[in-house]
N, C-alpha and C positions, 0 to 999 in steps of 0.2 A: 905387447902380446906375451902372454903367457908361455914358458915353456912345453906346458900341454898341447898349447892350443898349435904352437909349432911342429910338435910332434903328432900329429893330428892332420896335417898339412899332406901330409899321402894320400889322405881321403879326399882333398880339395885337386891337388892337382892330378894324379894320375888316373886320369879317367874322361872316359866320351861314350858310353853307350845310354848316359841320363838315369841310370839305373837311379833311385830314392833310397837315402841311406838314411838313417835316426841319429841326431848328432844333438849329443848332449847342448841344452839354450843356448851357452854362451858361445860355445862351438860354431853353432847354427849361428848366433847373430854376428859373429865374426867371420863366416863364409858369404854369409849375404851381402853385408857390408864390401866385402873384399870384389863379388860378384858384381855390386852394381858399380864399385868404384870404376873397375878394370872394363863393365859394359859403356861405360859411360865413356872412358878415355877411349876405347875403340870407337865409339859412334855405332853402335850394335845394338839390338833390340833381343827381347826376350827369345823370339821366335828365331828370329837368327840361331841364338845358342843352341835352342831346344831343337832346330833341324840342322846342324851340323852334326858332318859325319868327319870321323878323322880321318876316312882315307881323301879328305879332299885339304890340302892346300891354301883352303881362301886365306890372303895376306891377314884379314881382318883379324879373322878366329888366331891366326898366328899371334897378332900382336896382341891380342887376348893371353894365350898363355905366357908370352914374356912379360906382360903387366902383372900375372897370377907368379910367376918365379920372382922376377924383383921384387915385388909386393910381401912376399913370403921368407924373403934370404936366400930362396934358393938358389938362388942367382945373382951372380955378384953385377955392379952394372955397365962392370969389363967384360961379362959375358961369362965368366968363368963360375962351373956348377959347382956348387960348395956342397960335393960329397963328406965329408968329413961332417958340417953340420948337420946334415939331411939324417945322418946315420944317428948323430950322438943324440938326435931330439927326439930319436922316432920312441913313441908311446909303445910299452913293451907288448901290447895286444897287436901291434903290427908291423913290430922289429921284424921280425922272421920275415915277413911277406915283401915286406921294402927291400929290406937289406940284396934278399936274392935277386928283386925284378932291377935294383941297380946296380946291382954284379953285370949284369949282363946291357949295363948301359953306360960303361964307362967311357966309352968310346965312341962318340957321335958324330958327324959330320957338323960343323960351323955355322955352316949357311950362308944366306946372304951378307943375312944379317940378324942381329939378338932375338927378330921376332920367327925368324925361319929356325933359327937353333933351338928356340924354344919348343918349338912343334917339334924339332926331330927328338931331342929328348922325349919329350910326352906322347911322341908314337912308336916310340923306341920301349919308353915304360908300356903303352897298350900291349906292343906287340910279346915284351917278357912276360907279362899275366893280365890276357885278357878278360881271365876272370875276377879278376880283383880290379880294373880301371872303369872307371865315371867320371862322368865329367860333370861337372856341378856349375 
């Protein structure tokens, strides 16, 4: 994976309202990929993702986004959020916009488990700018 394509990575995971973003081919064939890998390991169908809401919980969609954080580096698979990469990859068109919504997510709750943490990260990013989160 490309350092682009890493830095680029804010547009894949921080988000759930389905909004359609334009992502340059290889972008796109590498978010697809990554989408069907991670639908596939959950056992989740298209429709699933397209009617998940974040404020709901299902274990599923959890383990959805911890398969989209390891799958990406975000997430080490100790659990621990590699802020430090998240920051140095991010594509300078959306340094500004990451940096601040993960200012204000340093500090999450654990969870159960890897797939609960991952949710609270990624409602934790909705919840710092729900204008900038989709979920893809």
């Amino acid at each position: 994976m490309t350092f682009w394509k890493l830095s680029c990575i804010f547009i894949i995971l921080s988000v759930a309202s389905c909004q359609k973003v334009t992502l340059p081919p290889e972008l796109q064939e590498y978010v697809d990929d990554l989408h069907a890998l991670c639908l596939k390991r959950g056992s989740l169908t298209e429709d699933d993702h397209q009617s998940y809401d974040i404020h709901d919980k299902d274990p599923k969609m959890m383990c959805y986004m911890k398969c989209l954080m390891l799958e990406s580096k975000w997430m080490k698979p100790d659990g621990t959020i590699d802020y430090h990469f998240i920051e140095s990859s991010a594509h300078p068109e959306v340094k500004e916009i990451l940096v601040s919504a993960l200012g204000k997510c340093r500090q999450i709750e654990n969870g159960a488990d890897l797939c609960e943490k991952s949710y609270n990260f990624n409602f934790c990013m909705f919840e710092a700018d729900p204008m900038n989160w989709f979920f893809v």
